[in-house]
C-alpha positions in Angstrom: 27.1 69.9 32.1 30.2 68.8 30.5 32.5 69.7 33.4 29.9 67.6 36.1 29.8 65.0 33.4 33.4 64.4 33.2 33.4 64.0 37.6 30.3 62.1 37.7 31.0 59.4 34.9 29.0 60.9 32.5 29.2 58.9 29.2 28.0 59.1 25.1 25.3 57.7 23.5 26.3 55.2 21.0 23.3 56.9 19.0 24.5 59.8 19.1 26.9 59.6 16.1 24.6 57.5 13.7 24.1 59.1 10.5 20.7 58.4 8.9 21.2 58.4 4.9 19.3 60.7 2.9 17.2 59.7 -0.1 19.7 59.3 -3.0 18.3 60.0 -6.3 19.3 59.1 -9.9 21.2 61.9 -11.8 19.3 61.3 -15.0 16.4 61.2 -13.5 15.3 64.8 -13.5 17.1 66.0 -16.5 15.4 63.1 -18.8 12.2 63.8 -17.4 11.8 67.6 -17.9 12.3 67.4 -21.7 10.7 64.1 -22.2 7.4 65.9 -20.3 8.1 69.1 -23.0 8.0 66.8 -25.9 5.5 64.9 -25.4 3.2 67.6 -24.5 3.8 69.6 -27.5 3.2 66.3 -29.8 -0.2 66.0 -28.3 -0.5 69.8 -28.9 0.3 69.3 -32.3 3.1 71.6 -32.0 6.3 69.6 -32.4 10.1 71.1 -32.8 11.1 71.8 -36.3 13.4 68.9 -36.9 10.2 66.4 -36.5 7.5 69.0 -38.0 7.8 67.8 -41.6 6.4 64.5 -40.6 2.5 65.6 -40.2 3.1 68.5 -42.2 1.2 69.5 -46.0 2.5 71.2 -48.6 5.7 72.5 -46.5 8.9 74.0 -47.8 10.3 70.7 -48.3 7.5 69.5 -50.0 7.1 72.1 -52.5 10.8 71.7 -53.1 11.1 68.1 -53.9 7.6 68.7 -56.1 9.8 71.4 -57.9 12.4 69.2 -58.7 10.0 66.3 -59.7 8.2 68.6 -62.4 11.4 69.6 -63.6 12.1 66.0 -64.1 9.1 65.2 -65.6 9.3 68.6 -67.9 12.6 67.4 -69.2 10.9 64.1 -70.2 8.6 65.1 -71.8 10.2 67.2 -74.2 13.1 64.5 -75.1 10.0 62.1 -75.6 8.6 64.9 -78.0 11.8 65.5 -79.5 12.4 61.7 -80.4 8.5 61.8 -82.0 10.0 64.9 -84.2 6.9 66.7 -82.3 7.6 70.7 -81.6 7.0 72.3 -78.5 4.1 73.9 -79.2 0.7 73.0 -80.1 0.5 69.4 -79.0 3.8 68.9 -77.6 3.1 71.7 -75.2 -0.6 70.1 -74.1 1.1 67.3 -73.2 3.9 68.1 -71.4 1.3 70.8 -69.0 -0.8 67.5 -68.9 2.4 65.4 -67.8 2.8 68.2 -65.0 -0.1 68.3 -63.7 -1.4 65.1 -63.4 2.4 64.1 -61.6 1.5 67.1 -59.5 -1.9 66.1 -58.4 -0.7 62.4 -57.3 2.4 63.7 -55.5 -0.2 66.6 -53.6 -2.5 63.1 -52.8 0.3 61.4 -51.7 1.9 64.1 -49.7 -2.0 64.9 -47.9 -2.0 60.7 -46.9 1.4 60.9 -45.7 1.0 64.0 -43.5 -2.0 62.5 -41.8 -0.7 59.2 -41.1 2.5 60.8 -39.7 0.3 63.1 -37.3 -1.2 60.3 -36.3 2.3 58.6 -35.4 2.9 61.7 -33.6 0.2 61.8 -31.2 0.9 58.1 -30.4 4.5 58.7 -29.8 3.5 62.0 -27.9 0.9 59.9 -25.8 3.5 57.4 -25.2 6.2 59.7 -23.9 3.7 61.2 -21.5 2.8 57.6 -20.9 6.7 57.1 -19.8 6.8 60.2 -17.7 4.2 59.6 -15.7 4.7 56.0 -15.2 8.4 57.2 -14.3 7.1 59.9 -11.4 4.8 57.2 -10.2 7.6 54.7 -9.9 10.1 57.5 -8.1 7.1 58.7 -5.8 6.2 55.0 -4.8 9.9 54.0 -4.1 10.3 58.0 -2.2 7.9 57.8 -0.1 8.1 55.2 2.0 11.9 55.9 2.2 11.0 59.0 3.7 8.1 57.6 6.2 10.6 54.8 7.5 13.7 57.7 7.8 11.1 59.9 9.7 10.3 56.9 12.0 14.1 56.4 12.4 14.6 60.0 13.3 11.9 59.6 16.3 13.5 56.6 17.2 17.1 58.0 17.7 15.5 61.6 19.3 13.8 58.4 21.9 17.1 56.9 22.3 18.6 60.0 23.2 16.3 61.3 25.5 15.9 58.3 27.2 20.1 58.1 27.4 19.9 61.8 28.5 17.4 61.0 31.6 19.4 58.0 33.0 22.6 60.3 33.0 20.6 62.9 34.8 19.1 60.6 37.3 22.6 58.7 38.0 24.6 62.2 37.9 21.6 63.1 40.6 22.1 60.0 42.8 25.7 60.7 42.8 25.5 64.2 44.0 23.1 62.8 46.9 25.3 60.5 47.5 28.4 62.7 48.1 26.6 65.2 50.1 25.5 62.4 52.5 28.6 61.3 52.7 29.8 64.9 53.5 27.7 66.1 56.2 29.8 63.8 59.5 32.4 65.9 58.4 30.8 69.7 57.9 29.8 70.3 61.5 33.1 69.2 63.7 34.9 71.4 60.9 32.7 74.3 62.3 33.4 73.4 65.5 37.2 73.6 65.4 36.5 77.0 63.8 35.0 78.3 66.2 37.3 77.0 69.4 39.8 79.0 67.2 38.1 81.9 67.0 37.6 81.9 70.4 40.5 79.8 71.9 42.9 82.8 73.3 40.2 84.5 75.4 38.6 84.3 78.8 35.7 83.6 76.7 36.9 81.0 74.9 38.3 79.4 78.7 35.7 79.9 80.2 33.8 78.4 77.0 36.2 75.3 77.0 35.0 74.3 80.7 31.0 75.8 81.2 27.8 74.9 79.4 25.7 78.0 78.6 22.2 78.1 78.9 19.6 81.4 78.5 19.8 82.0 82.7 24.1 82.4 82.7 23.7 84.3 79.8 21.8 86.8 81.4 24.0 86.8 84.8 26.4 87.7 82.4 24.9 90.9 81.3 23.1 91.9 84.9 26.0 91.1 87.4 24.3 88.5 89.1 25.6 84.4 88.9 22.3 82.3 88.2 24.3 79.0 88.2 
């Protein structure tokens, strides 16, 4: 086809080369969305990563260590304010300072209970507004996607149209063409077997006797019998 097209003016489409762009995503989309989706989920699980467990957690190992050092604290006061009242340790000094303990103990326990629950609570806010984000986010990619991808499709089908219909008019014209030239042609093909033949035949008494008599069917059967019909 490329040899014919090359005699017959065959030609490119200027379609041929145009390069329809693909859809051409943000980087950061996917690799914020993955762990944004993760998080979020396991907030509204009630399951969230160690780092921001403390904040709806009761009575954790932080807790109990800050309570620890807060009794300690409190011990030590107690038994310098004793000391200064030239009070002993035991007896009444030490009902009051296990009082002093334990009522600092039971406040700090309250506290810590309110705190935990208002901090789950800010967790399953924050987790319901990350999941929020994410799926605001997918909505906003799929809505800009999409009808990239229906108007590329349509662009596709209209270059495959422009091709094909570039294809059929250099078929049809390489068709007329060939036409053409064998019309042309044909004056020419039968004087060529002519002169073929009177050279075949040109050196015998055949070919004389060709050169100078018309044959018909009755000669050529005097020919083969003996007799002259003509």
């Amino acid at each position: 086809m490329g040899f014919m097209s090359s005699i017959f003016g065959g030609g490119k489409s200027k379609y041929e080369d145009v390069k329809i762009p693909d859809y051409q995503e943000d980087k950061y989309y996917e690799s914020s969305q993955a762990p944004l989706q993760k998080m979020g989920l396991n907030l509204l699980q009630g399951t969230p990563n160690d780092y921001y467990k403390p904040i709806g957690e009761m009575g954790g190992s932080q807790f109990e260590g800050m309570l620890g050092l807060l009794k300690r604290d409190v011990s030590k006061g107690v038994d310098e304010d004793l000391i200064r009242r030239g009070i002993g340790r035991g007896g009444i000094g030490a009902t009051a300072k296990a009082r002093a303990i334990g009522d600092i103990s039971t406040q700090t326990r309250y506290a810590d209970y309110k705190r935990a629950l208002t901090g789950r609570g800010n967790l399953l806010e924050t987790g319901a507004n990350i999941m929020s984000g994410v799926r605001g986010g997918a909505l906003s990619r799929e809505g800009i996607r999409n009808p990239f991808e229906l108007q590329r499709t349509g662009l596709d089908m209209q270059k495959a149209g422009a091709l094909d219909s570039f294809q059929a008019a250099q078929d049809a014209k390489m068709s007329g063409l060939i036409k053409g030239a064998v019309g042309l042609a044909a004056p020419f093909v039968m004087p060529g077997i002519g002169a073929g033949l009177s050279g075949l035949f040109g050196g015998s008494t055949l070919g004389k006797v060709g050169a100078n008599r018309t044959f018909s069917p009755q000669t050529q059967i005097g020919s083969y019998t003996g007799y002259r019909t003509s």
